[in-house]
C-alpha positions as CSV (number, residue, x, y, z in Angstrom):
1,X,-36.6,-14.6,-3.0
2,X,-34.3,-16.8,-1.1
3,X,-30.7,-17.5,-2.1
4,X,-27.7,-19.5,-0.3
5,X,-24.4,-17.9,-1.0
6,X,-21.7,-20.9,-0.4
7,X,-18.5,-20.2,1.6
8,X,-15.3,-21.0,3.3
9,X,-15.8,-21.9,6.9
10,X,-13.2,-19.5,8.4
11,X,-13.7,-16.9,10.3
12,X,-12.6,-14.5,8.1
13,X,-14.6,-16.0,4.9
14,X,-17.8,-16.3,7.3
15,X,-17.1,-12.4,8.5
16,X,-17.0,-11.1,4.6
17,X,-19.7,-13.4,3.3
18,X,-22.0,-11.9,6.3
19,X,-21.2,-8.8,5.3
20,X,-22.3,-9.2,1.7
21,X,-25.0,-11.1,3.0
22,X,-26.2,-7.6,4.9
23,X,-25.7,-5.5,2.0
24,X,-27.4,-7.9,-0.4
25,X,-30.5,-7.7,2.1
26,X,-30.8,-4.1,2.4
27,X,-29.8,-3.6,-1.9
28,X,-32.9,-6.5,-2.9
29,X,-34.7,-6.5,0.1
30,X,-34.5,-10.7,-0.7
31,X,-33.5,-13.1,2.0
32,X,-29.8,-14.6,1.8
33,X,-28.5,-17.3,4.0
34,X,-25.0,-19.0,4.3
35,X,-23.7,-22.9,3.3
36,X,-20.5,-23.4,4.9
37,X,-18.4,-25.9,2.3
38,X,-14.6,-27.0,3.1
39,X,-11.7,-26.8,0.5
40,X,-9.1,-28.0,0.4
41,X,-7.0,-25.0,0.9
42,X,-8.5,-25.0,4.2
43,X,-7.6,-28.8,5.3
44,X,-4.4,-28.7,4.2
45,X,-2.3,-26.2,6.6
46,X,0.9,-27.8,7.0
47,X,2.5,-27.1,3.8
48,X,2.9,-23.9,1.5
49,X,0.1,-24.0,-1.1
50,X,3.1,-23.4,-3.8
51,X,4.3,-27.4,-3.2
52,X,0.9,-28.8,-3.4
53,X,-0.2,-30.8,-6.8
54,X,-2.7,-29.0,-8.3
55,X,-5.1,-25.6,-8.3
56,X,-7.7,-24.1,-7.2
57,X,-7.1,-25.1,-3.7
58,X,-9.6,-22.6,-2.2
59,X,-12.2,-23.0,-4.8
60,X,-12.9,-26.3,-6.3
61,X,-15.4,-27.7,-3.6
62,X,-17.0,-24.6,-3.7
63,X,-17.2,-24.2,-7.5
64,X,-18.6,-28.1,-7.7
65,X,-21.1,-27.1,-5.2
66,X,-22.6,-23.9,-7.2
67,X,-22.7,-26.3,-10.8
68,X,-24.3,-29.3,-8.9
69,X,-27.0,-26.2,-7.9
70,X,-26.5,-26.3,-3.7
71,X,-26.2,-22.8,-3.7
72,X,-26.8,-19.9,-5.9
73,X,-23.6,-17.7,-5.6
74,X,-20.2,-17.8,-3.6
75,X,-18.0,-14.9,-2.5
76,X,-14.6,-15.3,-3.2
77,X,-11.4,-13.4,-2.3
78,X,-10.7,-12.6,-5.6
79,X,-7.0,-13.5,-5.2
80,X,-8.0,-16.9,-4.8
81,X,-9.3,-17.1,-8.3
82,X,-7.4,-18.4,-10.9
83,X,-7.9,-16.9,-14.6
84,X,-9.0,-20.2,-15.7
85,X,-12.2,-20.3,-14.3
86,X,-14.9,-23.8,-14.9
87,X,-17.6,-23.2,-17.8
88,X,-20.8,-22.5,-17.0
89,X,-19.9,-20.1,-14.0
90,X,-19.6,-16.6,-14.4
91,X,-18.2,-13.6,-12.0
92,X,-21.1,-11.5,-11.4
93,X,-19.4,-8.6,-9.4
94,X,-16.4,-7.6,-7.8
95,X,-16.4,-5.2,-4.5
96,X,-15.1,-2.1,-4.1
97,X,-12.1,-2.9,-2.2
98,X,-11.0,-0.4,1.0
99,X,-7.4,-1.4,1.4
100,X,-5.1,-3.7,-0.5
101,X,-1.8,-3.5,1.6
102,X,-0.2,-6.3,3.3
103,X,0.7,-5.4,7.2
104,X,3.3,-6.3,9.3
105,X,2.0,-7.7,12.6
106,X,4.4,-7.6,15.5
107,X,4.8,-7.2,19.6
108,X,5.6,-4.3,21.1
109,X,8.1,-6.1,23.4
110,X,10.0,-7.5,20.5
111,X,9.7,-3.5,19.0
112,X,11.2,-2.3,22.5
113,X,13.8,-5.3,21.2
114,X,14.8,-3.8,18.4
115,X,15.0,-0.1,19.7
116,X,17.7,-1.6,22.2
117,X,19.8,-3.6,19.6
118,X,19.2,-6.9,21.1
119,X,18.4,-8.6,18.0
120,X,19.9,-9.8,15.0
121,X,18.0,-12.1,13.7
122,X,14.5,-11.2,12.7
123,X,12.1,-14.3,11.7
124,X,9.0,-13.2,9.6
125,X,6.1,-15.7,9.4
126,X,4.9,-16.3,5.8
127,X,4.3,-18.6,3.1
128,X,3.8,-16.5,0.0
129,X,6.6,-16.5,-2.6
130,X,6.3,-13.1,-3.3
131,X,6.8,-11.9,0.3
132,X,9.5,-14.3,1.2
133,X,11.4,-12.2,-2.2
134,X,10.3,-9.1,-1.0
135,X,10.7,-9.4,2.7
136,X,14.0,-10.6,3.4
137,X,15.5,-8.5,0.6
138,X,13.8,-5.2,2.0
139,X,12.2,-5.3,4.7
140,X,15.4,-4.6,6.7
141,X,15.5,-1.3,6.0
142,X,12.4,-0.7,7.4
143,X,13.0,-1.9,11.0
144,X,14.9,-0.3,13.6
145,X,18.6,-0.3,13.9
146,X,18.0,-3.2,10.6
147,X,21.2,-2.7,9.7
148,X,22.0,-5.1,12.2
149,X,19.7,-7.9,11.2
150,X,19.2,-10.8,9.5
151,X,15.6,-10.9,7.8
152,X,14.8,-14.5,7.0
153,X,10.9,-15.9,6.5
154,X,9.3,-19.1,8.1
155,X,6.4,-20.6,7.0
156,X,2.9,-19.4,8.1
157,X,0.1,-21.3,7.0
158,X,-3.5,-21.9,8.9
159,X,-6.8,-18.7,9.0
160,X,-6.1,-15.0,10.2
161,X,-7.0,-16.3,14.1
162,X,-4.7,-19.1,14.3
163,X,-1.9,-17.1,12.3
164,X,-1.9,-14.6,14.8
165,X,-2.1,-17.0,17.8
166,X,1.6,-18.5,16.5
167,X,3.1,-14.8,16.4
168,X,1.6,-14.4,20.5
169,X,3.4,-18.2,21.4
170,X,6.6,-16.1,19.8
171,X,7.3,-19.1,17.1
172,X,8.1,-15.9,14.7
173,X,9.4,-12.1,15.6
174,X,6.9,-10.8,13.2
175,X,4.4,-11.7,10.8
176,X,2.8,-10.3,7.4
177,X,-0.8,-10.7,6.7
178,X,-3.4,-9.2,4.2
179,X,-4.6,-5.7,5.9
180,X,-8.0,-6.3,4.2
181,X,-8.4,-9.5,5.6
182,X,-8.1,-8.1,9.6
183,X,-10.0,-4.9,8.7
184,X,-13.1,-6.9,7.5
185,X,-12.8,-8.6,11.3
186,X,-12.6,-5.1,13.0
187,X,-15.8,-4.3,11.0
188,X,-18.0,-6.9,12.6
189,X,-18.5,-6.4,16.3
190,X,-18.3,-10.6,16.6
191,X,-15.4,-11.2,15.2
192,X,-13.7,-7.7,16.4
193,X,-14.1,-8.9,20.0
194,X,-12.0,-12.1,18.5
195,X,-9.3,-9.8,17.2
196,X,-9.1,-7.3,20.3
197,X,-8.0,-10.3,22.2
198,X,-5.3,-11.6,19.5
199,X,-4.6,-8.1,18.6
200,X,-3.3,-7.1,22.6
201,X,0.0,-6.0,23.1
202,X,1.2,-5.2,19.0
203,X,1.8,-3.5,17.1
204,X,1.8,-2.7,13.6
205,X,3.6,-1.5,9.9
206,X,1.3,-0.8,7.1
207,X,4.1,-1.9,4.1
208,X,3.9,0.2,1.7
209,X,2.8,-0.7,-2.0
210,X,6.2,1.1,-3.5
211,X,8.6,-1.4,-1.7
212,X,5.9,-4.2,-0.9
213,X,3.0,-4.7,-3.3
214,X,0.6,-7.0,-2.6
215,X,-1.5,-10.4,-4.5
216,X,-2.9,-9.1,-7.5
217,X,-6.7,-8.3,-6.5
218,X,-5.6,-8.6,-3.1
219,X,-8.5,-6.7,-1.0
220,X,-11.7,-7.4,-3.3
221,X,-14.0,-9.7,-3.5
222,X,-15.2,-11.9,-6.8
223,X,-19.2,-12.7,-6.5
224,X,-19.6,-15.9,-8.8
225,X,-22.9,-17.4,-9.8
226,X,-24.1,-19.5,-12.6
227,X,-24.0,-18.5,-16.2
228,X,-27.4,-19.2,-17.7
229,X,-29.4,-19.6,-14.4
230,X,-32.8,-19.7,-14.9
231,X,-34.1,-16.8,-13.7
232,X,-33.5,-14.2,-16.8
233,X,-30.6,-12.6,-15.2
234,X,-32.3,-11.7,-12.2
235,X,-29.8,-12.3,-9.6
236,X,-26.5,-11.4,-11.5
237,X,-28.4,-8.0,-11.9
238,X,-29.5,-7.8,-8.2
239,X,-25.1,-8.9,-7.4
240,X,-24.5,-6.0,-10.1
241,X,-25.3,-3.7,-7.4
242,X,-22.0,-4.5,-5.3
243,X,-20.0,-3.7,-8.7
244,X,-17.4,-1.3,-8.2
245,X,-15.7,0.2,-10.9
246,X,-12.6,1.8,-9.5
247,X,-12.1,-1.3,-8.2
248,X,-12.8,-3.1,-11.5
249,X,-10.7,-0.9,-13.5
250,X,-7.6,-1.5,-10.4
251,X,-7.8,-5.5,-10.4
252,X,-8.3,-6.1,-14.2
253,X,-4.8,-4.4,-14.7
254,X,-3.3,-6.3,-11.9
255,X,-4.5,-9.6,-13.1
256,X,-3.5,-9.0,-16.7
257,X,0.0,-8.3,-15.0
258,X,-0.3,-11.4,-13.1
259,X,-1.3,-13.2,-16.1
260,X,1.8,-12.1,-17.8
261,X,4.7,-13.1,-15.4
262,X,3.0,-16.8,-15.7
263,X,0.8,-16.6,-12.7
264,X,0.0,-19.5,-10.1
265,X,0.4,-19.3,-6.8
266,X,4.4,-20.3,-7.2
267,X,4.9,-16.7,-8.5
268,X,7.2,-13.9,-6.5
269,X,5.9,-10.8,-8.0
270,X,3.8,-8.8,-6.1
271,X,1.7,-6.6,-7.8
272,X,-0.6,-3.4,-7.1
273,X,-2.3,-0.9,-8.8
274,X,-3.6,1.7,-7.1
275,X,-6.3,5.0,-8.7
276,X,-5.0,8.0,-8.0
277,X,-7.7,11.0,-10.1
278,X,-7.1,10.4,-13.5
279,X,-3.5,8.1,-13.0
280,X,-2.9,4.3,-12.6
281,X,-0.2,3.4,-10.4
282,X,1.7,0.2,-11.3
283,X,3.9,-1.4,-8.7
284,X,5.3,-5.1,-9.6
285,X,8.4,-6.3,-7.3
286,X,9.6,-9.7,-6.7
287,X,11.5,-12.5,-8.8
288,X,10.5,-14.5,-12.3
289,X,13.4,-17.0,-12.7
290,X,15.7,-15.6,-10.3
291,X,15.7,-12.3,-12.9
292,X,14.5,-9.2,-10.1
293,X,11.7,-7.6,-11.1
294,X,10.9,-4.0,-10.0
295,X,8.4,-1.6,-12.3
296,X,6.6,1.7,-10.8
297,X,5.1,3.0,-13.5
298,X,2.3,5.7,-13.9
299,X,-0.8,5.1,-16.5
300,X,-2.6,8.1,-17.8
301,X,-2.6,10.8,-20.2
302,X,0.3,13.6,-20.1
303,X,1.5,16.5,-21.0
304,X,4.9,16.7,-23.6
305,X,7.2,18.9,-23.9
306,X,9.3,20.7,-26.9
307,X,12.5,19.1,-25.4
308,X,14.0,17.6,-22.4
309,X,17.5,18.1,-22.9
310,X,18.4,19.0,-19.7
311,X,16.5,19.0,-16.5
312,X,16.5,20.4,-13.0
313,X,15.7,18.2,-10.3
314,X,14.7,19.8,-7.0
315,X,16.9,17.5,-4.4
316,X,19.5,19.2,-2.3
317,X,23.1,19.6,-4.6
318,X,24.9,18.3,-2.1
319,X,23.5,14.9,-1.7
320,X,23.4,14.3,-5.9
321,X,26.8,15.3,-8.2
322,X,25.8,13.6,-11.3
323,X,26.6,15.9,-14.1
324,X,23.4,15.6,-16.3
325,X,21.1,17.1,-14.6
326,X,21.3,20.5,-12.5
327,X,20.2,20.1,-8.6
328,X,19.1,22.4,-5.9
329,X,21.4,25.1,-5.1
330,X,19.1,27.5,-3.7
331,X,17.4,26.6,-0.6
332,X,18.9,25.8,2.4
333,X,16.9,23.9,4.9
334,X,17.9,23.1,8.8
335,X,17.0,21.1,11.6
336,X,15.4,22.7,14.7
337,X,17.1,21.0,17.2
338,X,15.3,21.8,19.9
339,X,12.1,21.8,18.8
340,X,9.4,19.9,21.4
341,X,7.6,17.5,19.2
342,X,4.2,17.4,20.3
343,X,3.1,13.9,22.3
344,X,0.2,12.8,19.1
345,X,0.5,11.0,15.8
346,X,3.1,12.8,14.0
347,X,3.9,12.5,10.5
348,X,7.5,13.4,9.0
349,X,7.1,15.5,5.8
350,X,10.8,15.4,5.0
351,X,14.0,13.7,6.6
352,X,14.7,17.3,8.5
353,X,13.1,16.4,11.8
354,X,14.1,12.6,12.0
355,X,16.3,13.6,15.2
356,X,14.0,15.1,16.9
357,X,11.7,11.7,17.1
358,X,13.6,9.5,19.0
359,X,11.4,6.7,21.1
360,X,8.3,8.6,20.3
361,X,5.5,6.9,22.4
362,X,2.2,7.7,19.5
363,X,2.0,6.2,15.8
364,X,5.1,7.6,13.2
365,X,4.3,7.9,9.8
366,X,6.2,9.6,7.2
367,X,5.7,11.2,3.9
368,X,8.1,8.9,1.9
369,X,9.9,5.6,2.6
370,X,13.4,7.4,2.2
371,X,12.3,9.3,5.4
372,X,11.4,6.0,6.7
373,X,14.2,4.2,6.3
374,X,16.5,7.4,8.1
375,X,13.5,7.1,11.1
376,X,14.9,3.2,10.9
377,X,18.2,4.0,10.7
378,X,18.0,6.0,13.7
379,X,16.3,3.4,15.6
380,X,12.6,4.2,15.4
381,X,9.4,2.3,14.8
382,X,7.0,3.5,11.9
383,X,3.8,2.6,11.5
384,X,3.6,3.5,7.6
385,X,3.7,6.1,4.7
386,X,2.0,8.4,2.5
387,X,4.4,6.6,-0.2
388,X,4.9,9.9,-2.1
389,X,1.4,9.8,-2.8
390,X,0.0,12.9,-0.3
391,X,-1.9,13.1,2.9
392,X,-4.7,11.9,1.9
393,X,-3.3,8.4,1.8
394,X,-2.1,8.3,5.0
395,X,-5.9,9.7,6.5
396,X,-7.6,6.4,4.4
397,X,-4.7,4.1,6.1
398,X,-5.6,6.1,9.8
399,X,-9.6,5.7,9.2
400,X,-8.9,1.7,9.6
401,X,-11.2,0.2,12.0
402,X,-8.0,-2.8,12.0
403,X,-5.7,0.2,12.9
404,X,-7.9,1.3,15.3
405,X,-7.9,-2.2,17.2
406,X,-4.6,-1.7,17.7
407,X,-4.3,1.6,18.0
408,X,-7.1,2.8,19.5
409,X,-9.4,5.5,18.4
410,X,-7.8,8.3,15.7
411,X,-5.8,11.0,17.1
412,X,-4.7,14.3,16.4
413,X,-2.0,14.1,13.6
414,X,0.5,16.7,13.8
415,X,2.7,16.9,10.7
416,X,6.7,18.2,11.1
417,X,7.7,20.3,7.9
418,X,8.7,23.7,7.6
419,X,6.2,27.0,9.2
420,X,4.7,28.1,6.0
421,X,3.1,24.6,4.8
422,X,-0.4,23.7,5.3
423,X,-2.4,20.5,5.9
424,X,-6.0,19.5,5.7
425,X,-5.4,16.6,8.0
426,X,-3.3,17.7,10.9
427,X,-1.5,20.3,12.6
428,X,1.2,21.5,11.1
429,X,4.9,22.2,13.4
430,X,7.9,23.8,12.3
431,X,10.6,21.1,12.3
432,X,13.0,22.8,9.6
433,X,13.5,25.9,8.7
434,X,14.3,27.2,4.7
435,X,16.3,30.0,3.6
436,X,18.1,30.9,0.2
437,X,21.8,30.2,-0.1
438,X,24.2,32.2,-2.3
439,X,24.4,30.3,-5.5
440,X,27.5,30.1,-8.2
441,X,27.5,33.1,-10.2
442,X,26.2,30.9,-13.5
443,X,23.1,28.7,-11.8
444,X,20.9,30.9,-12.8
445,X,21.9,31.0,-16.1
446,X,21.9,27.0,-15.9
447,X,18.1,27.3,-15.2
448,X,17.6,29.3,-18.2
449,X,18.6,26.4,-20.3
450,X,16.4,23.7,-18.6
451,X,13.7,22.3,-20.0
452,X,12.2,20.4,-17.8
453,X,11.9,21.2,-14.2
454,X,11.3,17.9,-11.3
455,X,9.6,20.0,-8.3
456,X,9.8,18.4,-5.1
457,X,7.6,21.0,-3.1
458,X,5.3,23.9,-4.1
459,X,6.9,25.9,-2.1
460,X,10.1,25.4,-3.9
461,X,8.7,26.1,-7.2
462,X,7.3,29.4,-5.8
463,X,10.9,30.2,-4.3
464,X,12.3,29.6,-7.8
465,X,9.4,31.6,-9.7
466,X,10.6,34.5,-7.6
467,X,14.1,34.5,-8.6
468,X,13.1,33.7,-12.2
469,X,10.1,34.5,-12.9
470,X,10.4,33.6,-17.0
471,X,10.5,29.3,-15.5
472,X,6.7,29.8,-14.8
473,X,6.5,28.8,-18.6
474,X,8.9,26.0,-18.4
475,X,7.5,22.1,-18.3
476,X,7.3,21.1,-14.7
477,X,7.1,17.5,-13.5
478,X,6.9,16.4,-9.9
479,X,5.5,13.3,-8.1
480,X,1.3,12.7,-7.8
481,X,1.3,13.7,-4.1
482,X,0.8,17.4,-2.3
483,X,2.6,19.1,-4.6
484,X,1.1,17.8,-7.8
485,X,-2.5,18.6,-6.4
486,X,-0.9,22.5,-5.6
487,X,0.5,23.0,-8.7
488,X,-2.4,22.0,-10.1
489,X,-4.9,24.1,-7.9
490,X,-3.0,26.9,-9.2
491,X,-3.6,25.8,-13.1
492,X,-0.3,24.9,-14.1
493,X,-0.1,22.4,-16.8
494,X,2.4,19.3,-14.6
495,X,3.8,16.0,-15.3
496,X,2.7,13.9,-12.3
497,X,5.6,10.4,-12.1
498,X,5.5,7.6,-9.5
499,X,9.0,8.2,-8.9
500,X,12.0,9.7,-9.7
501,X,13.5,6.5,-11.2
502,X,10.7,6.5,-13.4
503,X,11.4,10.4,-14.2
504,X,15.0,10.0,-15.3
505,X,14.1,6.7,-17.4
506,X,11.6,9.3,-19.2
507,X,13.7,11.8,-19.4
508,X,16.6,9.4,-21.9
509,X,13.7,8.0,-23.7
């Protein structure tokens, strides 16, 4: 069989429609060949798609095109699809989706710019509403020395090529684009070639989803075809076979979110979420009627416990005095100061080591975003974050053939925490080291009476296990990163959260 999948006639849309094209091929063994159709979306360029009259900018030619029977099937970036979708044409499969972060795209001279305080302004090229929100009220935190700066947003219209071409003639400091649009280009060996040459002399941040989530769906792709074709369901079951269900099961939540705040392309709420084993991660952050909406949630089933009347939560005392809740008292952890970082990738486990990466020459990344807003603080670039979510994040973000355009090819990752951690993707270094403190002659007792214990490393819980061993069958919590998956190797029954905010609104429910 033969089939004509329509599609945009950008580079990036002609990129992912090949792609799927190739897999189709090898899947059905049929032939499948592409119909380039223009939208209006794509004619348009000089204006935000928010002040335009009407919907459906990137799809209506496209979806006239498949009901007047030119083609037999379009791919869509499933963004781009409204909910209200024409009768008669039905989505056949969605992709599984490799990345769904936004990045930040940026030259290393302006970087070296930053470094030396000689900005304080910092434009941002974009035209999403929910960017503009989330960028110039966040983002800086993120930079070097941002303290200093003024984060404002200019409009940024036009494909992923010419985009990119406006941030080389320096008409913006920065700009923000869809990671899974450029990673799609590094695939294809065409297109990459195209990208090396944009791509020369930047640089990059990865935003995280915590602080930054992205379009609902952002990353997949919706494969449309006619409802009753007739063929007896013969090519919606041969599309079934690009179905993914992690995916599936990922965008259906964002776009019943979506749904929710009103959609249309008007709205300022980014939203992601994001399967992590058995939990959903829900991140929505932006602005519905100049009301601020943030919500990090986690989906799944947990464990309860008899009370939670009072809770331990394992940050350092000194840095948290609230009365309701008993802090860390125990460990004390220091600096090396002399340590020799190693000249690789490194990756900050903990905010003990930020002084000891100053100008570092390779890719930063660090554990958290508090960690990488101290790396800012203290004037240093960084490239992106685990988001509290454990190493293995990090290695998907590192095993990007976009990050590897600008980078170059993966390095050695060598990971600064204390000597006896562990790490199945790097090296580890000793950047800190821990030691138990004299404590107040009733914190132990004040253990006793928790309930609930918030564990911010397994070697902390071990430390405290030691001292007392009768917490082992307390109710531990902690976030769904490295030390969930230890505490869970080790069979103990834990309370994974997406944050700590979302731990102490639990804990007053």
């Amino acid at each position: 069989m033969k089939y004509i999948i329509g599609t945009r006639g950008s580079l990036l849309a002609l990129t992912q429609c090949n792609q799927v094209k190739d897999q189709l091929e090898e899947l059905t063994g049929d032939e499948f060949e592409l119909k380039v159709i223009k939208t209006q979306g794509d004619q348009i360029v000089d204006k935000p798609l928010w002040q335009l009259e009407g919907k459906d900018f990137f799809t209506k030619e496209l979806d006239a095109a498949l009901l007047q029977g030119e083609i037999d099937l379009v791919v869509h970036s499933y963004k781009d699809l409204g909910s209200d979708r024409p009768e008669g044409i039905k989505l056949a499969a969605i992709s599984k989706r490799a990345y769904a972060y936004d990045i930040l795209l940026i030259k290393e001279e302006t970087v070296s710019k930053l470094m030396a305080k000689e900005l304080t302004e910092f434009v941002v090229g974009t035209s999403s509403p929910r960017r503009i929100v989330n960028i110039e009220s966040s983002l800086s935190e993120f930079l070097p020395y941002g303290d200093n700066l003024k984060v404002s947003t200019k409009m940024l219209r036009g494909n992923v090529n010419s985009r990119i071409q406006k941030l080389r003639e320096d008409n913006y400091d920065a700009i923000v684009l869809a990671m899974p649009g450029i990673e799609r280009l590094a695939i294809t060996e065409s297109s990459r070639k195209e990208l090396e040459v944009l791509l020369a002399g930047m640089t990059y941040a990865v935003l995280p989803h915590s602080q930054f989530p992205a379009a609902a769906s952002q990353g997949a792709l919706g494969i449309e075809c006619l409802e009753n074709r007739d063929d007896n369901g013969a090519l919606e079951e041969k599309l079934q076979k690009l179905q993914d269900k992690d995916t599936v099961s990922e965008v259906s939540r964002e776009r019943k979110a979506f749904a929710s705040y009103g959609g249309g392309c008007h709205l300022a709420v980014g939203i992601n979420v994001t399967k992590k084993g058995d939990y959903y991660i829900h991140t929505h952050k932006g602005k519905v009627d100049d009301k601020v909406i943030y919500e990090r949630h986690l989906e799944g089933s947990f464990p309860s416990p008899a009370s939670k009347a009072k809770a331990f939560i394992g940050l350092p005392h000194a840095d948290h005095r609230e009365q309701e809740y008993i802090y860390c008292e125990l460990i004390h952890k220091e600096a090396l100061k002399n340590a020799r970082v190693p000249n690789n990738d490194i990756l900050l486990s903990a905010r003990y080591g930020v002084s000891l990466l100053k100008n570092h020459g390779k890719s930063v990344y660090t554990a958290g975003t508090s960690t990488w807003k101290l790396l800012a603080q203290n004037g240093q670039w960084v490239h992106g974050s685990c988001d509290g979510l454990g190493e293995d994040v990090l290695d998907k973000i590192r095993d990007s053939k976009a990050i590897e355009v600008l980078n170059g090819p993966k390095e050695e990752l060598t990971i600064l925490t204390h000597k006896d951690s562990y790490s199945d993707y790097g090296q580890v270094f000793e950047s800190y080291e821990k030691s138990d403190k004299e404590v107040r002659e009733n914190f132990f007792d004040e253990l006793r009476q928790c309930d609930v214990f918030f564990w911010t490393s397994y070697s902390q819980y071990k430390t405290y296990i030691e001292h007392l061993p009768e917490l082992k069958d307390k109710f531990h919590a902690c976030g769904l990163g490295k030390t969930f998956e230890q505490l869970s190797k080790e069979d103990i029954t834990v309370r994974p959260f997406a944050s700590m905010e979302e731990f102490k609104i639990w804990l007053k429910k």
